[in-house]
C-alpha positions in Angstrom: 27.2 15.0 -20.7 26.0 17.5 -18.5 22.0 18.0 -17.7 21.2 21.7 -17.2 19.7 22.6 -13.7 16.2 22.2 -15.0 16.8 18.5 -17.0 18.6 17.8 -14.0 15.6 18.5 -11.2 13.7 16.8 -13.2 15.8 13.7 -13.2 15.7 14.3 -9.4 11.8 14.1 -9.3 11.9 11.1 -12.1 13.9 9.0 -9.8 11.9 10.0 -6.9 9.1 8.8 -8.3 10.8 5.9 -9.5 12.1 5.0 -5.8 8.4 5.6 -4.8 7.2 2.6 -7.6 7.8 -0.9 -5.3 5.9 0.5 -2.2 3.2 2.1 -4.8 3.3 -1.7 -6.0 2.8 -3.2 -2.9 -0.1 -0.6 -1.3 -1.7 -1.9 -4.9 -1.2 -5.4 -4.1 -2.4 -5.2 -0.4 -5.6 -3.2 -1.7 -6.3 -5.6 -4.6 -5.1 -9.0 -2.5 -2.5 -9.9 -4.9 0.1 -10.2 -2.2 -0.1 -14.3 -2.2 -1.2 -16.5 0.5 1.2 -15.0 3.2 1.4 -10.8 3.0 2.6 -9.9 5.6 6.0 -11.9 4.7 5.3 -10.5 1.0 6.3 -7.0 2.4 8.7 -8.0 4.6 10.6 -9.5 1.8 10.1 -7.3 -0.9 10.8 -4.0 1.8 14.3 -5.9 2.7 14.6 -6.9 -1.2 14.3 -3.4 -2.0 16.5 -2.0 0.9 19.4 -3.9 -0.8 18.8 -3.3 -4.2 18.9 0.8 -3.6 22.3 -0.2 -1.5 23.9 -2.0 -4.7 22.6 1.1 -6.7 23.8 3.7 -4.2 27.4 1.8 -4.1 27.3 1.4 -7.6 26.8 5.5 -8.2 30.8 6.1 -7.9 31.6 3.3 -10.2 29.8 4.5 -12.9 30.7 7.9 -12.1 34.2 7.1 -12.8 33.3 5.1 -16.3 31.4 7.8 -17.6 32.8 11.1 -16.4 29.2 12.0 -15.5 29.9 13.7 -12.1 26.3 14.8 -12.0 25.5 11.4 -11.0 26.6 12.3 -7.6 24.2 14.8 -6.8 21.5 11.4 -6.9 23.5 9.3 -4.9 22.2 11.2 -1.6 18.4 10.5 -2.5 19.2 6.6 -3.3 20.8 6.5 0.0 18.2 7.6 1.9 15.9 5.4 0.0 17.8 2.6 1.2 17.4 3.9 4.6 13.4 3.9 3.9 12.5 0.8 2.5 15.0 -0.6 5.9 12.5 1.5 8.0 9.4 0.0 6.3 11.2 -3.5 6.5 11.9 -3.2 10.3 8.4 -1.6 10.9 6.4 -4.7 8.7 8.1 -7.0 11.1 7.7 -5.5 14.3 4.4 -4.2 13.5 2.5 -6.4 10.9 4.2 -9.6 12.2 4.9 -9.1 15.9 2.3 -6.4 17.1 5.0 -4.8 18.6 4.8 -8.0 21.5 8.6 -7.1 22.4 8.5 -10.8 24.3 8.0 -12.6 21.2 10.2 -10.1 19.9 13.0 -11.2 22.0 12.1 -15.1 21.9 12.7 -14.3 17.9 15.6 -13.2 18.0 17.0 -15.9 20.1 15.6 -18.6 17.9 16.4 -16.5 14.5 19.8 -15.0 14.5 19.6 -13.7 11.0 16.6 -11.3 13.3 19.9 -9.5 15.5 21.7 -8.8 12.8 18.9 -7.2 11.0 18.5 -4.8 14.1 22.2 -4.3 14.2 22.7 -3.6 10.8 19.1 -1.0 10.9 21.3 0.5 13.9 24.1 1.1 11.6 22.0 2.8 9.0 20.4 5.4 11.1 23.8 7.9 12.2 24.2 7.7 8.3 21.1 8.7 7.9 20.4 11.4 10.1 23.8 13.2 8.8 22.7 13.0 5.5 21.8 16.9 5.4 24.8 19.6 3.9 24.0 20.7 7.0 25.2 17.8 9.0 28.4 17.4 6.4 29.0 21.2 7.3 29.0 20.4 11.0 31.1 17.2 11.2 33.7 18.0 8.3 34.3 16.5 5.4 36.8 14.0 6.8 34.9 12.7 9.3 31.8 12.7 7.6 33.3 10.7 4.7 35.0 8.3 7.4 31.2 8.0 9.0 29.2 7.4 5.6 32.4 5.2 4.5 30.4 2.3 7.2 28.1 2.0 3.8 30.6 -0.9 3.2 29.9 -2.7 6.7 26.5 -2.3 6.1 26.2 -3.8 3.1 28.4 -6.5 4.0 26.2 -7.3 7.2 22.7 -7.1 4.8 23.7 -9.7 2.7 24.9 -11.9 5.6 21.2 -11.1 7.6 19.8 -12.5 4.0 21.9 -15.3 3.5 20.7 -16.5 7.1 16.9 -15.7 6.5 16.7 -18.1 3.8 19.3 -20.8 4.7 19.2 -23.7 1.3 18.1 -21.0 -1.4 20.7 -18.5 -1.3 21.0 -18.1 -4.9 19.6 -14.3 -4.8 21.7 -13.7 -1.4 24.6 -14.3 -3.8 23.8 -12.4 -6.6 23.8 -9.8 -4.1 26.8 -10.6 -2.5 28.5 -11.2 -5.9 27.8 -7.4 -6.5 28.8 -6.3 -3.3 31.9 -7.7 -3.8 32.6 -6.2 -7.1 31.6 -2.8 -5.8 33.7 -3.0 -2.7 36.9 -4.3 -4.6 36.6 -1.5 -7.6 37.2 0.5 -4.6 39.7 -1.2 -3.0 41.9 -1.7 -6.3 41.5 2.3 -6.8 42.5 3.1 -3.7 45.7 0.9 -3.7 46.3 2.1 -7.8 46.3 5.8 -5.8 49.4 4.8 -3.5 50.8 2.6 -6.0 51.2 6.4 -7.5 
């Protein structure tokens, strides 16, 4: 199956819209006061939630790729990986904005009573070079070797997400490993394919 340039942009501007729905869900919640007792750490925790669940999609892009022959479904992986990249940036800026008012002492007294807060940062750090070479452009200018050794710290990333979750919530990790339970299948499809290729 093969969409047509036009069934194709508008699968593009279907799943923008569709990446667009959780914030559009939370504005409505914070308008209407349907957030719960606590807001603030209802958008911090649905941002992050979100943040990893566009990660697992983005990983899972390839995957499914390779199951159904659709290559088209790499032309969408780009926008899901910047939306993973968004909801991090609203995640980050809920926290240090809604939740510390940008005070950067409590900031740093945080972090050295909640670990789990570092590797957030870190693993926000690691996001952005991916990021801002999104672009053709930026592919054009590094080369496609090390741009796909670049983007190819996805797997780090997601790796290091999970962890900062796992932390966050300490006795209820039960989401934290669903999450990691997909991670893991993600990242070992790809390392079973890449060993089948040498096996070769």
């Amino acid at each position: 199956m093969q969409p047509t340039p036009p069934q194709l942009a508008a699968l593009k501007v279907t799943l923008f819209l569709l990446c667009l729905a959780p914030l559009a869900q939370l504005a409505w919640g914070a308008a209407y006061n349907t957030l719960g007792a606590n807001p603030i750490e209802a958008i911090t925790r649905s941002t992050g939630d979100w943040a990893l669940n566009f990660l697992v999609i983005t990983l899972a892009v390839t995957p499914l790729r390779r199951a159904t022959g659709w290559a088209w479904l790499i032309r969408l992986r780009r926008m899901l990986g910047l939306f993973v990249f968004f909801y991090a940036v609203l995640h980050l800026v809920t926290y240090l904005w809604l939740d510390q008012f940008f005070d950067w002492n409590d900031i740093v007294k945080d972090i050295a009573k909640r670990p789990f807060i570092l590797l957030g940062f870190a693993t926000f750090a690691l996001l952005l070079p991916l990021a801002a070479t999104s672009s053709h452009f930026a592919l054009r200018r590094l080369g496609g070797r090390r741009w796909q050794n670049l983007h190819r710290t996805i797997y780090a990333i997601a790796i290091l997400a999970v962890v900062h979750y796992w932390w966050m919530v300490k006795l209820d990790t039960f989401r934290p490993a669903l999450y990691a339970a997909a991670i893991a299948l993600l990242l070992g499809l790809r390392a079973w394919w890449r060993n089948a290729k040498h096996l070769r």
